[in-house]
Residue frames as qw, qx, qy, qz and C-alpha x, y, z in Angstrom:
[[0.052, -0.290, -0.823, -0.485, -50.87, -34.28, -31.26],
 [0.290, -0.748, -0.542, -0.252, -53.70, -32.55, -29.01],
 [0.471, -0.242, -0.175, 0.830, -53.79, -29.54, -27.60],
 [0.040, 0.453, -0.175, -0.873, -53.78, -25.71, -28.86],
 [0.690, 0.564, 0.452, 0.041, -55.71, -25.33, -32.38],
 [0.044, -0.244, 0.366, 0.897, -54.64, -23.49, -35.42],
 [0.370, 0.738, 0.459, -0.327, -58.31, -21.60, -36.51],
 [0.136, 0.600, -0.409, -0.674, -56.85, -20.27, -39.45],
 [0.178, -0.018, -0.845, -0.503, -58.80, -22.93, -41.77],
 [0.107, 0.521, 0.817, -0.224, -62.12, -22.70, -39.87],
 [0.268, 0.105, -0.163, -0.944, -64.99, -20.88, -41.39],
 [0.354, 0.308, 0.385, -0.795, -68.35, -20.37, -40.62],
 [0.590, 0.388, -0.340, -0.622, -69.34, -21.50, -44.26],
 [0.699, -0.212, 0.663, -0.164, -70.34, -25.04, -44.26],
 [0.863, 0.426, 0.253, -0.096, -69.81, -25.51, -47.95],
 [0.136, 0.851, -0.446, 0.240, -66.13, -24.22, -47.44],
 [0.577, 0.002, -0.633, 0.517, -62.80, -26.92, -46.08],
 [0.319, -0.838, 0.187, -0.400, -62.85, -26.58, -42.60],
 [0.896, 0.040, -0.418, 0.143, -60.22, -28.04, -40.58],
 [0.510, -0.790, 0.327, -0.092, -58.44, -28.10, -36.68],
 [0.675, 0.226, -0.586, 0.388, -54.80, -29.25, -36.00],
 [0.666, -0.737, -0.058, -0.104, -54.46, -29.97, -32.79],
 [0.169, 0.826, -0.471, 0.259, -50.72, -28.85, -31.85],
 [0.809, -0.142, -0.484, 0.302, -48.15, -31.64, -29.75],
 [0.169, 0.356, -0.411, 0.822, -47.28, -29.06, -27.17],
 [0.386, -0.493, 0.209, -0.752, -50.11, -29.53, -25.36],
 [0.676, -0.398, 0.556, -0.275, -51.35, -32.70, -22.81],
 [0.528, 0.318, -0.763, -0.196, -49.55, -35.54, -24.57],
 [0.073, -0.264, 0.914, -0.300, -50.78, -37.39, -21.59],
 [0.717, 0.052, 0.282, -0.635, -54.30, -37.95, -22.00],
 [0.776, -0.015, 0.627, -0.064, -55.43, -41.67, -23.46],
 [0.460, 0.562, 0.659, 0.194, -56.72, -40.53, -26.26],
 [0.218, -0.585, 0.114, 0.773, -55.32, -37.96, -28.59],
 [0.601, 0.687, 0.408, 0.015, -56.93, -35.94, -31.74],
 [0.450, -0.221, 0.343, 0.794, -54.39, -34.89, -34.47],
 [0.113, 0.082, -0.178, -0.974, -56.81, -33.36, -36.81],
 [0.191, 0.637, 0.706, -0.243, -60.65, -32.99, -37.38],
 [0.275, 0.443, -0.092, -0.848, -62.67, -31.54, -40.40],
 [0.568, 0.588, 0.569, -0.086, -64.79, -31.58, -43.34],
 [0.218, -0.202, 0.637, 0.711, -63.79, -31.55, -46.79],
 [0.351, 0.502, 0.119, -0.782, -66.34, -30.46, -49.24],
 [0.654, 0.651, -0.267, -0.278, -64.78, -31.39, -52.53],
 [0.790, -0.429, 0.426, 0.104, -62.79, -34.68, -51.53],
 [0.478, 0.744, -0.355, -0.304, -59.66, -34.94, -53.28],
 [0.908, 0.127, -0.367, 0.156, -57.80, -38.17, -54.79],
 [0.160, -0.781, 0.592, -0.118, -55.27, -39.74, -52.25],
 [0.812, 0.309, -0.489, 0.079, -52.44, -41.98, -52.54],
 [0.465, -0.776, 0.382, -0.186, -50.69, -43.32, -49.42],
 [0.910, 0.001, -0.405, -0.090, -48.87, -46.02, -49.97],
 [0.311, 0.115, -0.722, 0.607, -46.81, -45.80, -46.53],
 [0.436, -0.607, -0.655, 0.110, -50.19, -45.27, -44.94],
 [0.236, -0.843, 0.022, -0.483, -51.25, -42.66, -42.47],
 [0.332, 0.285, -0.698, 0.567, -49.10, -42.33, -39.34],
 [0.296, -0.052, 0.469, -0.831, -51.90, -41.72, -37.06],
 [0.207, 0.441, 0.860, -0.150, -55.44, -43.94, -36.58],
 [0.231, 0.254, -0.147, -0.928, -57.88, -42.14, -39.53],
 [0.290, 0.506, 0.708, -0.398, -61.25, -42.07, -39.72],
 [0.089, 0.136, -0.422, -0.892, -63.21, -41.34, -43.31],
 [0.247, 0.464, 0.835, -0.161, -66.60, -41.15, -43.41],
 [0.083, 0.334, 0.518, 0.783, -68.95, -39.94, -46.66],
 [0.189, 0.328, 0.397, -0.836, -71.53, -37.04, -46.20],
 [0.703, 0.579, 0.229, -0.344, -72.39, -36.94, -49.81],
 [0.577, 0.612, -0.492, -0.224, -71.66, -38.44, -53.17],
 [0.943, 0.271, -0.166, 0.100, -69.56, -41.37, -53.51],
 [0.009, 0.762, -0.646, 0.042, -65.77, -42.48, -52.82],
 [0.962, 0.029, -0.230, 0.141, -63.75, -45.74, -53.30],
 [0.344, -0.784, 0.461, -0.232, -61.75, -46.47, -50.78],
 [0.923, 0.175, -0.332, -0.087, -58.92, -48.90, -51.10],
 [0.276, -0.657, 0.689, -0.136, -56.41, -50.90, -48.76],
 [0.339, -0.196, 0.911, 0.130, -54.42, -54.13, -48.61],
 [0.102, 0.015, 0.939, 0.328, -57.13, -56.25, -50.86],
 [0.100, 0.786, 0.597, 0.124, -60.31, -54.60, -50.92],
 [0.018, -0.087, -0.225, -0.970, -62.14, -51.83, -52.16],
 [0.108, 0.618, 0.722, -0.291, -65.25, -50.56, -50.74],
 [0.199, -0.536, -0.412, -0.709, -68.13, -47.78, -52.29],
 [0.256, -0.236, -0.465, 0.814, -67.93, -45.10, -49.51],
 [0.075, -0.598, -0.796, -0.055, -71.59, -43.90, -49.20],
 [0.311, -0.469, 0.203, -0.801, -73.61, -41.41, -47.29],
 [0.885, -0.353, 0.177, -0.248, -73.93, -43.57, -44.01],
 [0.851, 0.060, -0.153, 0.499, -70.35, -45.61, -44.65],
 [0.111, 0.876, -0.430, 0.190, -67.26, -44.56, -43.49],
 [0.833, 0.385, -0.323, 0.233, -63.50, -46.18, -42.86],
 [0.393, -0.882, 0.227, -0.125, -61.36, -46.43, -40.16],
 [0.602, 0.698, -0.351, 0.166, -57.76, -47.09, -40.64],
 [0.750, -0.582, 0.018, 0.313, -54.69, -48.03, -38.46],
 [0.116, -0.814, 0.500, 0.270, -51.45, -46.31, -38.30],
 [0.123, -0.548, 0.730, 0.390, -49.04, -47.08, -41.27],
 [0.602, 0.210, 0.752, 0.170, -51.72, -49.01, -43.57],
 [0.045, -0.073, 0.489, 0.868, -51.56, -48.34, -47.44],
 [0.327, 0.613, 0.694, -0.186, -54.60, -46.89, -48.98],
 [0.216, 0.072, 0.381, 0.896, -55.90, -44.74, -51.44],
 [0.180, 0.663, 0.619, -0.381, -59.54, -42.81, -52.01],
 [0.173, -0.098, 0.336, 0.921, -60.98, -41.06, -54.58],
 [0.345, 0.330, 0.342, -0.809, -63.99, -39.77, -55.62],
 [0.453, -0.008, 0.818, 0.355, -66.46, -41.86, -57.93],
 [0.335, 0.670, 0.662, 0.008, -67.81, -41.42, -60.98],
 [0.413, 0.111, 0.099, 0.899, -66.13, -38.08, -61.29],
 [0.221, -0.766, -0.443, -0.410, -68.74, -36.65, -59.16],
 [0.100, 0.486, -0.656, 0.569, -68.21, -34.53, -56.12],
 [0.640, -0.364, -0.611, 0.291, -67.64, -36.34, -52.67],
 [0.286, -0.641, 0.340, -0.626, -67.82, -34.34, -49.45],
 [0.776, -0.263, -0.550, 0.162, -66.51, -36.08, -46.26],
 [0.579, -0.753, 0.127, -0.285, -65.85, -35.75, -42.59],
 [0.688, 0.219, -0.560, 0.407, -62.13, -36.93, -41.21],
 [0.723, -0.683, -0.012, -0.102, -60.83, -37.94, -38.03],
 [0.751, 0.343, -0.523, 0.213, -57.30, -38.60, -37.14],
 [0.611, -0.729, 0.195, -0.238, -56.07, -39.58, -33.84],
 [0.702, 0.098, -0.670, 0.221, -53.94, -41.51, -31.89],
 [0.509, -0.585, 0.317, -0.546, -52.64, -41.60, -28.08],
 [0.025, -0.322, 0.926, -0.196, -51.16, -44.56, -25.65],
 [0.376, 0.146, 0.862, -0.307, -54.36, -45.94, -25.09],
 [0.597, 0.305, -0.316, -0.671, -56.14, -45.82, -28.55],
 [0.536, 0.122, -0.784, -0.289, -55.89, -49.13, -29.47],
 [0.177, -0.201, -0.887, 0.376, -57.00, -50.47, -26.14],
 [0.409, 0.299, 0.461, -0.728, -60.04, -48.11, -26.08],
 [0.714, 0.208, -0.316, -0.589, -61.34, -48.98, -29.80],
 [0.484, -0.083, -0.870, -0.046, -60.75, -52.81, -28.81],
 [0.067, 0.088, 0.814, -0.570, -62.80, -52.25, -25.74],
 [0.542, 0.427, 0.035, -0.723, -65.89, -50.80, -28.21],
 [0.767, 0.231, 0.598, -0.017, -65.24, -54.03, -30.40],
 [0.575, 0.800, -0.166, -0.039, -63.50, -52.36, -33.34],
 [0.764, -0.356, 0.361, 0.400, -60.38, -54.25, -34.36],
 [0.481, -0.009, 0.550, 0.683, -57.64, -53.40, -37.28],
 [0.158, 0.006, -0.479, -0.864, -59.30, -52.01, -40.62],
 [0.180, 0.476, 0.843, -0.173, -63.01, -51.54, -40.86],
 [0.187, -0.102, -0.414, -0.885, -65.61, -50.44, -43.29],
 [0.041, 0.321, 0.778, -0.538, -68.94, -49.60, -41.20],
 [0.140, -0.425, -0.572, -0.687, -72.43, -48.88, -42.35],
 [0.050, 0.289, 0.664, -0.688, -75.10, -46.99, -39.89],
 [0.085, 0.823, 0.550, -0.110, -78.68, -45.71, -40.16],
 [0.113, 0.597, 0.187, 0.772, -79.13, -41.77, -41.84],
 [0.114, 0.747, -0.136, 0.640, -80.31, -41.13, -39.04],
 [0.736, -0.326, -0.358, 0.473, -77.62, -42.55, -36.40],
 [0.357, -0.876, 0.134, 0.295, -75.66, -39.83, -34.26],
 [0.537, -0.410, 0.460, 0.576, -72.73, -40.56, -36.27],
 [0.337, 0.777, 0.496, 0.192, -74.45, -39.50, -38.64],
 [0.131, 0.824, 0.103, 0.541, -73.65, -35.57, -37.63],
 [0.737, -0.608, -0.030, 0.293, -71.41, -36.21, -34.30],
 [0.653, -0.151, 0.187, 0.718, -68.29, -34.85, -36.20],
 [0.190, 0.662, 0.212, 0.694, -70.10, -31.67, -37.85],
 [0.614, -0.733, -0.209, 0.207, -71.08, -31.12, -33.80],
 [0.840, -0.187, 0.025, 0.509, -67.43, -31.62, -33.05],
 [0.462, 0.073, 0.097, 0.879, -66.12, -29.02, -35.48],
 [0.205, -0.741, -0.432, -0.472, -69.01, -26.64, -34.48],
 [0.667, -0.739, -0.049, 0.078, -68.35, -26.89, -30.52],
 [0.836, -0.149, 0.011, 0.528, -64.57, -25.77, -31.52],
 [0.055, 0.540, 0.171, 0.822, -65.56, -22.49, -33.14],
 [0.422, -0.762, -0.454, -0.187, -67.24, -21.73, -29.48],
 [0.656, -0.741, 0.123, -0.081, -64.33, -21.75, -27.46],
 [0.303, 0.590, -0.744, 0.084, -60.68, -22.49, -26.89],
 [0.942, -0.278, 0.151, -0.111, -59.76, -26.11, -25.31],
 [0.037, -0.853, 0.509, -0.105, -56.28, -25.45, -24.35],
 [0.304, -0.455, 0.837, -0.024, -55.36, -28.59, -22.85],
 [0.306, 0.063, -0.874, -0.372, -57.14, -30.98, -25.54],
 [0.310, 0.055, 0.779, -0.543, -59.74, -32.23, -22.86],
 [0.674, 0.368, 0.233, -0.597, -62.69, -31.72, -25.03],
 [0.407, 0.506, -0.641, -0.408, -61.32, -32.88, -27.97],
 [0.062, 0.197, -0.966, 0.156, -59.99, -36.27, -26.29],
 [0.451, 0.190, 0.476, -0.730, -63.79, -36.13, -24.39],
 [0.680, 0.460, 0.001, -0.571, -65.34, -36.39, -27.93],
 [0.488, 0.399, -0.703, -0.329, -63.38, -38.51, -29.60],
 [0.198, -0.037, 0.941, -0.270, -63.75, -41.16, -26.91],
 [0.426, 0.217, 0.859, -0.185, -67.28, -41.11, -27.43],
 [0.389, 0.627, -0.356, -0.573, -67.39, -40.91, -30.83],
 [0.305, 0.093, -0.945, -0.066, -65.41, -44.39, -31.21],
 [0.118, 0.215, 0.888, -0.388, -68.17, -45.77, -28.50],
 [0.505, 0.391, 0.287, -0.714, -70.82, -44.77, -30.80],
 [0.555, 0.520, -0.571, -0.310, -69.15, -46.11, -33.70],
 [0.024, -0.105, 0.961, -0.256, -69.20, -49.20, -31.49],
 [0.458, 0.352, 0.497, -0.647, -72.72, -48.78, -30.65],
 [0.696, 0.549, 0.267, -0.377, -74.45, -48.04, -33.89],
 [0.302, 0.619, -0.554, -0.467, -71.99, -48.71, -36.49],
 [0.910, -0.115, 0.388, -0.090, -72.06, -52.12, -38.20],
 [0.519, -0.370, 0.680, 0.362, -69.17, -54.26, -39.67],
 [0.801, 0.389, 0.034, -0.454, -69.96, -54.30, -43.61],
 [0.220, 0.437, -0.832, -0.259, -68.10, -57.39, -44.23],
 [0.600, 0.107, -0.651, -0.453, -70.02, -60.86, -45.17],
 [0.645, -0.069, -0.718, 0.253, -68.47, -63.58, -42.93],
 [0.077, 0.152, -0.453, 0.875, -68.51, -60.77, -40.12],
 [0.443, -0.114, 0.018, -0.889, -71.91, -60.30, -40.65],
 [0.724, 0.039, -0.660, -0.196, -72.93, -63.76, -40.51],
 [0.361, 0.154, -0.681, 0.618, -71.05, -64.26, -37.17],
 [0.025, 0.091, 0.585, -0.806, -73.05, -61.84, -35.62],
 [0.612, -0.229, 0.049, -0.755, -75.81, -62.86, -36.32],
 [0.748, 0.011, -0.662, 0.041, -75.12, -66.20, -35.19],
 [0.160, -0.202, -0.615, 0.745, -73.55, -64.37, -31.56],
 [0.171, -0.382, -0.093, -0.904, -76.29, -62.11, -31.35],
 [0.769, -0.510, -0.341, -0.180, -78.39, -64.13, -28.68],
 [0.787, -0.212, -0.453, 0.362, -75.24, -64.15, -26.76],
 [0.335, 0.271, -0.142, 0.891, -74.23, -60.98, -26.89],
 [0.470, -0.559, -0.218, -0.647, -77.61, -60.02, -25.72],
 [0.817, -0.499, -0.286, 0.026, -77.41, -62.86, -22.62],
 [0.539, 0.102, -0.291, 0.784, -73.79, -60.70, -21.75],
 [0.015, -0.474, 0.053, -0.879, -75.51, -57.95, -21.37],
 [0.769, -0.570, -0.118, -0.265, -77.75, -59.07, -18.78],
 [0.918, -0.299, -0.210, 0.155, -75.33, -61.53, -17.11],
 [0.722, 0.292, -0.401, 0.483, -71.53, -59.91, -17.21],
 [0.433, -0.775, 0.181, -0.424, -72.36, -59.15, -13.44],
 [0.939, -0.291, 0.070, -0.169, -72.06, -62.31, -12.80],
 [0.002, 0.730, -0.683, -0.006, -68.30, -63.34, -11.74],
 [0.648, 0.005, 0.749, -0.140, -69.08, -67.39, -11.95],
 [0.822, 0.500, 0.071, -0.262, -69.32, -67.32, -15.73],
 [0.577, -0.326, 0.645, 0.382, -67.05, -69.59, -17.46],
 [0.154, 0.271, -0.750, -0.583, -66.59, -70.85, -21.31],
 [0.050, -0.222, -0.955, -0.190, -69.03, -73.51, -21.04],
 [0.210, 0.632, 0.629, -0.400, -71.94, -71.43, -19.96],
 [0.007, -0.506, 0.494, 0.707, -70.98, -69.13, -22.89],
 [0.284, 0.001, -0.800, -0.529, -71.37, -72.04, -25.55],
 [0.024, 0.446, 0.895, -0.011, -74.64, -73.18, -23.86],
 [0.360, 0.578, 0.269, -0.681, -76.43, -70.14, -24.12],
 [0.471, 0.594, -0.234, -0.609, -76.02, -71.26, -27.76],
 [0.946, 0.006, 0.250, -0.209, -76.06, -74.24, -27.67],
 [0.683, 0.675, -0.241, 0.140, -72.25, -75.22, -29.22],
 [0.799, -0.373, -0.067, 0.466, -69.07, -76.49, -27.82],
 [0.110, -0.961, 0.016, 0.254, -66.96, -73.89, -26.58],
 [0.574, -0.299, 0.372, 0.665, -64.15, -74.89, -28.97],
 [0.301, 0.581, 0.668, 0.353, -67.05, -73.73, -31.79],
 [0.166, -0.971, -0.130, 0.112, -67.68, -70.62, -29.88],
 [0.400, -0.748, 0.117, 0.517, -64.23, -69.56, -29.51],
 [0.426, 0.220, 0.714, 0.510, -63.68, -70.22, -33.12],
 [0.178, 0.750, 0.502, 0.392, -66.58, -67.72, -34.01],
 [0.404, -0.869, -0.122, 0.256, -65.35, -65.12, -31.47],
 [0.421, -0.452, 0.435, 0.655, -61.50, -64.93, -32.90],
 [0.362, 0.380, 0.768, 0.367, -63.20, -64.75, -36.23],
 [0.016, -0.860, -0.485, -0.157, -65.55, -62.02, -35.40],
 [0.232, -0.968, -0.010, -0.090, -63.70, -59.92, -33.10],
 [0.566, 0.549, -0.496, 0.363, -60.41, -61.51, -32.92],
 [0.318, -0.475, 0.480, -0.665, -60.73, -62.07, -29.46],
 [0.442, -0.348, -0.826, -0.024, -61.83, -65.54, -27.16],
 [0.397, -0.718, -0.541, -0.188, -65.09, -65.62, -25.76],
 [0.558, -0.649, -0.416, 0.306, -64.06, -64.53, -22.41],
 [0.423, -0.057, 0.213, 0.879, -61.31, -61.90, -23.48],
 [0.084, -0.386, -0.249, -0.884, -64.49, -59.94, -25.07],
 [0.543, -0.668, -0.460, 0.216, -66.83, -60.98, -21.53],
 [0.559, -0.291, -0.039, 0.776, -63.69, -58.83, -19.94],
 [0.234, 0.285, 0.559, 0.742, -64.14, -56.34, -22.43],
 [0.180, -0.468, -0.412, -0.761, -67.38, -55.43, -21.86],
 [0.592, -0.690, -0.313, 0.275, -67.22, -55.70, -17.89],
 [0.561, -0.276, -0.162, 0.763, -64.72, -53.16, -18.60],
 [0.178, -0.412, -0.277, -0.850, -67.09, -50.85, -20.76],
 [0.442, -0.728, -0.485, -0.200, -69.89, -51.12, -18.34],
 [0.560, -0.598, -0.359, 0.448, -67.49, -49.78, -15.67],
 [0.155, -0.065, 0.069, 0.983, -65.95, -46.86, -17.32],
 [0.203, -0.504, -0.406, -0.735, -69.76, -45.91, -17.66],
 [0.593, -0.695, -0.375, 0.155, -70.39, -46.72, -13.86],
 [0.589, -0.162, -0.047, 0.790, -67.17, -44.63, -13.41],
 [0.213, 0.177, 0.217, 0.936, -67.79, -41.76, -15.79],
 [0.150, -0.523, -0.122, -0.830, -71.76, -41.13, -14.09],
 [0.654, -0.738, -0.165, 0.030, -71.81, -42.07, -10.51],
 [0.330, 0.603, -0.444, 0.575, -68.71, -40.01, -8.60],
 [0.342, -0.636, 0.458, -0.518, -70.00, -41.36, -5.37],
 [0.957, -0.065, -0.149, -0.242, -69.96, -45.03, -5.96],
 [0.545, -0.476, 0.647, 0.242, -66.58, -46.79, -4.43],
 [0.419, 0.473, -0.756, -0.168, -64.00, -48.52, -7.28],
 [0.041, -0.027, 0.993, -0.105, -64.58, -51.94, -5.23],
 [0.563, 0.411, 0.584, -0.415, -68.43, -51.55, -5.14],
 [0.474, 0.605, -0.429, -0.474, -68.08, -50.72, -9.31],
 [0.118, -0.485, 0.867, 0.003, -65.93, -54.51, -9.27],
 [0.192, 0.005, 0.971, -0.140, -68.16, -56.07, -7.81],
 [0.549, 0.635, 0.173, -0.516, -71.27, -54.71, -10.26],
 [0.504, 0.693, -0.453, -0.246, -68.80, -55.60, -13.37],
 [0.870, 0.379, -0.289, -0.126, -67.93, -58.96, -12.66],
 [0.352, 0.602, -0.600, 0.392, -64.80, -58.69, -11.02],
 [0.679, -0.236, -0.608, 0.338, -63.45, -61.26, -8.10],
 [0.562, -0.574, -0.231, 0.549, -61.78, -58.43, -6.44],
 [0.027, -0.889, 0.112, 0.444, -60.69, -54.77, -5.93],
 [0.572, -0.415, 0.581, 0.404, -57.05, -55.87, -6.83],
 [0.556, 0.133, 0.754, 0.324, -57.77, -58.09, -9.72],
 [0.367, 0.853, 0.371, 0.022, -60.53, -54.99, -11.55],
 [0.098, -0.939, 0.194, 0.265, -58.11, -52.17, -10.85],
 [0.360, -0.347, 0.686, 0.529, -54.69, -54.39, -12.77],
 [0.468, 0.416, 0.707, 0.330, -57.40, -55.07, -15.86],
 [0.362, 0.789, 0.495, -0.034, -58.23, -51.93, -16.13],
 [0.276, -0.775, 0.318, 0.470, -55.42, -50.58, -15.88],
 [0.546, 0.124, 0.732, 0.388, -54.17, -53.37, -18.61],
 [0.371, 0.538, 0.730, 0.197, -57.04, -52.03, -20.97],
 [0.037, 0.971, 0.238, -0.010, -57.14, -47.96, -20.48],
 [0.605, 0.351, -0.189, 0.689, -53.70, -47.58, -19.82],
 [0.014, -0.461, 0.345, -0.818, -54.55, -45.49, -16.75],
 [0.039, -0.105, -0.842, 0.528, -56.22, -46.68, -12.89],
 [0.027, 0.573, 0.814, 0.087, -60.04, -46.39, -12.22],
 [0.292, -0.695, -0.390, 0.529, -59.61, -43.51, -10.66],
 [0.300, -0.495, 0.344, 0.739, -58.04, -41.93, -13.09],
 [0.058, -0.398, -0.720, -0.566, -60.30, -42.49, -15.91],
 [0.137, -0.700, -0.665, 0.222, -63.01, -40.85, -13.20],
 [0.158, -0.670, -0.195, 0.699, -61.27, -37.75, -13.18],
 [0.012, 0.235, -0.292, -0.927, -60.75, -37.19, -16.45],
 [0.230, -0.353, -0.601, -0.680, -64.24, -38.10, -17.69]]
């Protein structure tokens, strides 16, 4: 799935398909692997109903699109876009019988699913952002910075997509009701994580007092929101803060990182992250 390109659909005309495959001959080891990447001008109707094999990303430049899976149907925007798991039915067409122009992703890799749950994206989601977020024009970038150069062994590719999904963490937001609600209900906590998940002495019950709610209430809005209990997303995001202590200090020790993120011990940081990245600290250093 990542690798080699085939340039023989790229062109230089941005009102023209443009589109990389990224070839399976080349590092099948990295975490995080991109099967294709482009922009579609004139989006045409699709029908899947065995789903996409691979994690796919759809997100509207202009015009319109309805996008449908299992029980809903969403009005795919400028600023919306859709991210999919492997092997769910859907469909998408353009509305109104106007044209749609979009931007696709498709990926996959051993550790996908453990890096978009570490950014807080779970299953199916339909995200809304600001005009003018980064994700906004991170994927026209993307297929720009591929027309520069080759990127034999997939590195860049993988590189970008990683933080691509961690922007779509960042600035994207959840457009679903009850979801939204939630968070704004965690949103004081999530804020007192960020300050605090240094702190290896936090439990469940300081959790629900920072909001004032028993922590069977909390854990209840957490598995709701993110699918995840309280502490499970704590973990989480002691494990994002290190792969950013990782990825821009190269002279900081893995045990001094630990003990900045929360962690009891060397031991105990180095088996979670492992758990979560699918590869050692160290190993996430080198390749990012």
């Amino acid at each position: 799935m990542d690798g080699t390109m085939d340039r023989s659909m790229k062109t230089t005309d941005t009102s023209a398909w443009q589109r990389f495959v990224f070839s399976p001959s080349g590092n099948t080891q990295l975490p995080l692997l991109i099967e294709s990447l482009g922009f579609n001008p004139d989006q045409e109707k699709i029908d899947r109903p065995q789903g996409y094999p691979c994690y796919h990303w759809l997100q509207t430049e202009a015009g319109e699109g309805i996008m449908s899976y299992g029980h809903d149907k969403f009005t795919l925007t400028r600023g919306s876009g859709v991210l999919l798991p492997p092997g769910m039915p859907h469909a998408y067409e353009s509305a109104k019988d106007h044209r749609w122009t979009t931007f696709f992703l498709t990926f996959g890799g051993e550790a996908a699913g453990s890096i978009l749950s570490a950014f807080g994206i779970r299953d199916a989601h339909f995200f809304r952002w600001e005009l003018d977020s980064p994700i906004a024009y991170f994927l026209g970038e993307m297929i720009e910075s591929f027309g520069t150069g080759p990127d034999l062994f997939g590195l860049e590719a993988s590189v970008n997509a990683y933080r691509f999904l961690g922007l779509l963490g960042r600035f994207g937001q959840v457009s679903n009701p009850s979801v939204s609600r939630n968070m704004e209900k965690l949103a004081p906590l999530l804020r007192w994580m960020e300050v605090h998940y240094d702190n290896a002495d936090i439990g469940l019950d300081d959790l629900a007092g920072v909001l004032e709610v028993s922590g069977r209430h909390l854990s209840k809005l957490f598995q709701n929101t993110f699918d995840l209990s309280p502490y499970a997303y704590l973990v989480q995001m002691r494990i994002h803060k290190a792969k950013e202590k990782l990825a821009a200090d190269s002279i900081q020790t893995v045990a001094a990182i630990a003990q900045q993120t929360g962690f009891r011990d060397t031991s105990h940081f180095i088996a979670t992250f492992r758990k979560h990245t699918g590869m050692t600290p160290q190993q996430f250093r080198r390749l990012h």
